[in-house]
C-alpha positions in Angstrom: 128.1 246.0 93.9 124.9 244.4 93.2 125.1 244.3 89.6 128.5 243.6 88.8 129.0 241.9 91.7 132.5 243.2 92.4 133.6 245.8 94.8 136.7 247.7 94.0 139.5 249.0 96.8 141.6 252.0 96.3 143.1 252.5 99.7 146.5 253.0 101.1 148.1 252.2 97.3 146.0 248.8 97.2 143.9 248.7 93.7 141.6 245.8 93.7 138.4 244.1 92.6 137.2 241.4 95.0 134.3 239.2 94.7 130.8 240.0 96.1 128.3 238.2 95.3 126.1 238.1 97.9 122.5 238.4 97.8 121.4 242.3 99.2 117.6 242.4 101.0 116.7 245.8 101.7 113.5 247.4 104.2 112.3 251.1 104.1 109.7 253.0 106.0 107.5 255.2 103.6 108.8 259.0 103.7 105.5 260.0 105.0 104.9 257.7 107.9 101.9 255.9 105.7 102.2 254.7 102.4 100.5 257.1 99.8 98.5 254.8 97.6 98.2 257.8 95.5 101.7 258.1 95.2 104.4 256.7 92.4 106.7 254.0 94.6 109.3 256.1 94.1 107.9 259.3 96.2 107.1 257.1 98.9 110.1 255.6 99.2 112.0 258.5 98.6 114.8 257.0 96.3 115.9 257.4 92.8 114.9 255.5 89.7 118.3 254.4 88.9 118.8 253.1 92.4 115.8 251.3 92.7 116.2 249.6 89.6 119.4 248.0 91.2 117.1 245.8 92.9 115.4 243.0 91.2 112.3 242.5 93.4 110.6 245.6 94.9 107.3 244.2 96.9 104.7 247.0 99.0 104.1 245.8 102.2 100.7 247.5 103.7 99.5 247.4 107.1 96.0 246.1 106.1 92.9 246.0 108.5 92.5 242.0 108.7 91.7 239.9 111.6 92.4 236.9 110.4 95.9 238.1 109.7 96.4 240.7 112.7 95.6 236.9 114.9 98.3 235.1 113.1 100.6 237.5 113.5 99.7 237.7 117.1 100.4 234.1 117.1 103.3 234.0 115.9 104.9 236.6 118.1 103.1 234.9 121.4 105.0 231.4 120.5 108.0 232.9 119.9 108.1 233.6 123.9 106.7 230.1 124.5 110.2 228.8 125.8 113.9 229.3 124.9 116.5 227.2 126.1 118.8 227.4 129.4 121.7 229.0 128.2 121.6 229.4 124.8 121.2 232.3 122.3 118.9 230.3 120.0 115.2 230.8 118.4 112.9 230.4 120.9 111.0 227.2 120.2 107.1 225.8 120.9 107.7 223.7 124.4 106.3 220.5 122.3 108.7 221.2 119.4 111.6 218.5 119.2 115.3 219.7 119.0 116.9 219.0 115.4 120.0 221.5 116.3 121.6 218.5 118.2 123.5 221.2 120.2 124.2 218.9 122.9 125.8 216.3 120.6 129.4 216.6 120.4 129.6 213.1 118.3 132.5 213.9 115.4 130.9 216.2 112.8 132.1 214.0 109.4 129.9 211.1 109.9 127.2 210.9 108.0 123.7 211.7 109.1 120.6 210.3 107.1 118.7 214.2 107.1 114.7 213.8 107.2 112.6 215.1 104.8 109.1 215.7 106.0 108.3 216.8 109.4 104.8 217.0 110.8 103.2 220.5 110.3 102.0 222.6 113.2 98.5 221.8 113.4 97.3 225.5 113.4 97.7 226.7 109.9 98.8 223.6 107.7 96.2 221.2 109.5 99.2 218.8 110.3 100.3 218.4 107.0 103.5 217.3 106.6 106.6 220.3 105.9 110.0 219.9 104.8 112.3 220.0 107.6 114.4 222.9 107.7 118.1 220.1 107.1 116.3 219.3 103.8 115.9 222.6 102.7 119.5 223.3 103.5 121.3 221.0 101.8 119.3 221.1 98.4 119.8 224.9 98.0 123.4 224.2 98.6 123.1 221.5 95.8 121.2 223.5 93.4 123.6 226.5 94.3 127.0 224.5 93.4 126.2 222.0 91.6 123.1 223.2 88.7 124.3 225.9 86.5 121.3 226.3 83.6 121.6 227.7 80.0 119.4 228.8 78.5 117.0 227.5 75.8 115.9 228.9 72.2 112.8 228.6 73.4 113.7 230.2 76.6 115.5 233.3 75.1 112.4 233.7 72.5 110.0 234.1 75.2 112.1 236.3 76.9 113.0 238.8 74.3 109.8 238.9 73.4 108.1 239.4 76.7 110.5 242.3 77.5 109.9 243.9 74.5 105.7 243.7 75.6 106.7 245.2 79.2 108.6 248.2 78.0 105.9 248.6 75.7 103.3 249.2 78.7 104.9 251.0 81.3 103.7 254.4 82.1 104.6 256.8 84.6 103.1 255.0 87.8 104.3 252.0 87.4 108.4 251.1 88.2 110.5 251.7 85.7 111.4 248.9 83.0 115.1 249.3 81.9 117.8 246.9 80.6 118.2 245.7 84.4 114.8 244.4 84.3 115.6 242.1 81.8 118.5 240.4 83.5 116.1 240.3 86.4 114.0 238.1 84.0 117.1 235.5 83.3 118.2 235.3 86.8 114.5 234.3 88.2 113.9 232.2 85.2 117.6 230.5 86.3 116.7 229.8 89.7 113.7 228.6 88.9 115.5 226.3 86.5 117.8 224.9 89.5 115.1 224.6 92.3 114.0 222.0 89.5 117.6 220.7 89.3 117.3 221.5 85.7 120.5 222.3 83.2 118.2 223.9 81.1 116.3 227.0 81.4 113.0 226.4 79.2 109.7 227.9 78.9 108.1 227.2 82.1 110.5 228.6 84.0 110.5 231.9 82.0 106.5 231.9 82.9 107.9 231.8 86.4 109.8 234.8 86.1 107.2 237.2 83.8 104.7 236.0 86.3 106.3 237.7 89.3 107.5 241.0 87.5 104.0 241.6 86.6 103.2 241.6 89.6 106.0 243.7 91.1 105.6 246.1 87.8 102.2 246.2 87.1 100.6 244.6 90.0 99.0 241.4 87.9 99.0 238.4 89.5 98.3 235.8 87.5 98.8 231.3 86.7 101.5 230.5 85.3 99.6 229.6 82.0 98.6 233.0 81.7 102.4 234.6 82.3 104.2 233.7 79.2 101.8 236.2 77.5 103.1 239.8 79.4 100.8 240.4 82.4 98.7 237.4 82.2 95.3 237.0 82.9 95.1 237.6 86.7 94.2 240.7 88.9 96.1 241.8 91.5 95.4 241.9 95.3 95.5 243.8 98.2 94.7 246.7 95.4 97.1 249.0 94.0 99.9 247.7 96.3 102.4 248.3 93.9 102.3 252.1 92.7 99.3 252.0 90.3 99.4 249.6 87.5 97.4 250.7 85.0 96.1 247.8 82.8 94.6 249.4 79.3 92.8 247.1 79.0 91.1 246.1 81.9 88.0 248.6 82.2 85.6 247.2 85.7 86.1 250.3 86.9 87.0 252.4 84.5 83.4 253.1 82.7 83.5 249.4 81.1 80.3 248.8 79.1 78.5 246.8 81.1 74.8 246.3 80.0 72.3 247.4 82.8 75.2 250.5 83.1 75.5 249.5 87.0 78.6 248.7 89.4 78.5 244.8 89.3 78.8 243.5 92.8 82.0 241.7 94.0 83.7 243.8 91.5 87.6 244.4 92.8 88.0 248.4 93.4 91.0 249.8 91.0 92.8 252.6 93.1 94.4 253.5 89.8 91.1 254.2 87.7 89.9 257.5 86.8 86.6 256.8 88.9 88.1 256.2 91.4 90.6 259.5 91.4 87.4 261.8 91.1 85.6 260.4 93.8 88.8 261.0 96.0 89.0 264.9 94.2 85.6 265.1 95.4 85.9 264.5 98.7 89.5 266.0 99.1 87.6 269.8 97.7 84.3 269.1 100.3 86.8 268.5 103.2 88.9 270.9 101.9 87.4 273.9 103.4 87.2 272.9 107.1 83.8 273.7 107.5 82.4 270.6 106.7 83.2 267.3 108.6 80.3 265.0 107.4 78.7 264.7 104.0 75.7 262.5 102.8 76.1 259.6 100.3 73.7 261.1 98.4 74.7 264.6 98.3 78.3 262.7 97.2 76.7 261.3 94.9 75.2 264.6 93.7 78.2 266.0 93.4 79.8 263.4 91.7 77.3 263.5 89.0 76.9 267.1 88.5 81.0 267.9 88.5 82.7 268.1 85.1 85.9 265.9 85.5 88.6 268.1 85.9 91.7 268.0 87.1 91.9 263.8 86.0 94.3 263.3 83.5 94.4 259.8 81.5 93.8 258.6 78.2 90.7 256.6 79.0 89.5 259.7 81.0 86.2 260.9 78.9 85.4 257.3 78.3 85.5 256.6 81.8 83.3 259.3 83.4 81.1 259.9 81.1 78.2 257.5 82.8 77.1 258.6 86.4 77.9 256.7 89.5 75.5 254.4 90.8 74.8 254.3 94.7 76.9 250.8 94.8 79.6 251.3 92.7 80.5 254.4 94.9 79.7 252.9 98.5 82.5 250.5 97.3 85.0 253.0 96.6 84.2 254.0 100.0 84.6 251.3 101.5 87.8 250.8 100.2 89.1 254.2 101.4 88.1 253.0 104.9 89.7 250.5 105.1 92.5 252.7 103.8 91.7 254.5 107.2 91.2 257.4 105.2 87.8 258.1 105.6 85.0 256.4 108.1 81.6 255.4 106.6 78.5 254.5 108.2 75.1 254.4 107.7 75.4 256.3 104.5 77.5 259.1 106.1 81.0 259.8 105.0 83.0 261.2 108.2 86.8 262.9 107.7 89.5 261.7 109.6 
């Protein structure tokens, strides 16, 4: 249904294809009540590769440890019970919030209505910029939608070919699968794109669009939009490895890169996916293993880490990547990381199972 965009009946002697195209948004729960950073998407979502691939957008969402965004959300929940109107089934809305439903207006509906544009922002978030009213928005989707159908460009299908040809190139065994479906997931981003700019072409910059999000739902890069017509741009992703464990060749901060004083560089981002960071987790996972210890010593860690042969890590860049010891920084990071992946506590130097 979602590819072909069809359904077909065979019931009661009817044989039919109708129409569906209709756009399909799917949630899931991980299969083991947390998400398993450690884990391909796939386990923890506990569906198949050729099902998932349906889908063109597949985004992680983690329960992170942020204030800042554990008070917005509060926020948003606390004015959402801020008032609702007498006798109606709408949204509840802010008590200072004007009404742009009209509900009570039961003037003929063919007239013509001048729709706003801008509206003055909320004040909390957006500083009381100015937003597009919701009417706006509305009616130029439905414009772009029925009215804008896009080509494509030489340029456009170039940049495509070749990109797709660069991404199937660099998938692994972590990552989500890159099949023929991903590369009509390409022409149908870089399509919208081209009508949310009312466009009847799709060129370049659109297709920059489109390679700049798969990278980041394939091989968690997030990068400009300069840097995404060349296949996985410049940019490093957030929030970790949020999306299975993209594994960048070439990108080596963690991964034993040569840098000159042989340290951890400070306000380095911590790679889930790298092989330094796998052994320190099989390090702790074989001390905890036991049962009989509960507590261990950064420096004893450290000790271990440093002594250990690196077995049981299996990648390519592996011996390259452990073959310098780890410094008292680079592995208070890693630590610090898996707190806040609630899957250690660390203070004052000790390391404490959960």
């Amino acid at each position: 249904v979602m590819e072909q965009q069809t359904v077909t009946i065979a019931k009661a002697g009817i044989h039919a294809a109708l129409n569906a195209r209709c756009s399909v948004v799917a949630a899931a729960n991980p299969v083991y009540g947390q998400y398993d950073k450690t884990r391909r998407p796939q386990e923890n979502i506990g569906l198949p590769d050729s099902l998932l691939s349906r889908f063109d957008l597949l985004f992680i969402v983690l329960d992170q440890l942020d204030s800042s965004l554990d008070r917005r959300l509060s926020e948003h929940v606390l004015r959402s019970h801020q008032y609702r109107r007498p006798g109606t089934f709408m949204e509840p809305e802010p008590l200072n919030a004007t009404n742009s439903l009209n509900l009570d207006d039961t003037a003929a509906t063919d007239v013509a209505v001048d729709t706003p544009v801008w509206q003055r922002g909320g004040g909390r978030h957006g500083h009381g910029e100015d937003v597009l009213t919701k009417e706006f928005l509305r009616k130029y989707i439905h414009f772009a939608k029925k009215s804008i159908h896009p080509v494509l460009s030489e340029d456009a299908m170039e940049a495509i070919s070749s990109a797709y040809a660069g991404m199937r190139g660099r998938q692994s065994r972590r990552n989500l699968p890159v099949t023929a479906r991903t590369l009509e997931t390409i022409i149908r981003i870089a399509s919208a794109n081209a009508k949310a700019r009312l466009s009847k072409s799709v060129e370049s910059c659109d297709v920059d669009v489109a390679l700049d999000l798969m990278n980041f739902v394939i091989f968690h890069e997030a990068g400009d939009a300069d840097g995404a017509g060349e296949v996985g741009g410049s940019g490093k992703g957030q929030n970790g490895n949020v999306l299975g464990g993209g594994e960048p060749e070439e990108v080596e901060d963690m991964n034993g890169g040569e840098e000159e004083n042989g340290d951890w560089m400070e306000g380095t981002e911590v790679d889930r996916g790298s092989p330094r960071y796998e052994r320190l987790m099989q390090v702790l996972l074989e001390v905890f293993a036991s049962g009989e210890v509960e507590t261990i010593e950064l420096k004893e860690l450290l000790a271990l880490l440093n002594k250990q042969p690196a077995a049981g890590v299996s990648r390519r860049s592996t011996a390259k990547a452990l073959k310098k010891d780890y410094s008292p920084s680079e592995a208070e990071a890693i630590l610090l990381q898996l707190q806040m992946d609630n899957k250690i506590m660390y203070e004052d130097g000790n390391i404490i199972q959960i």
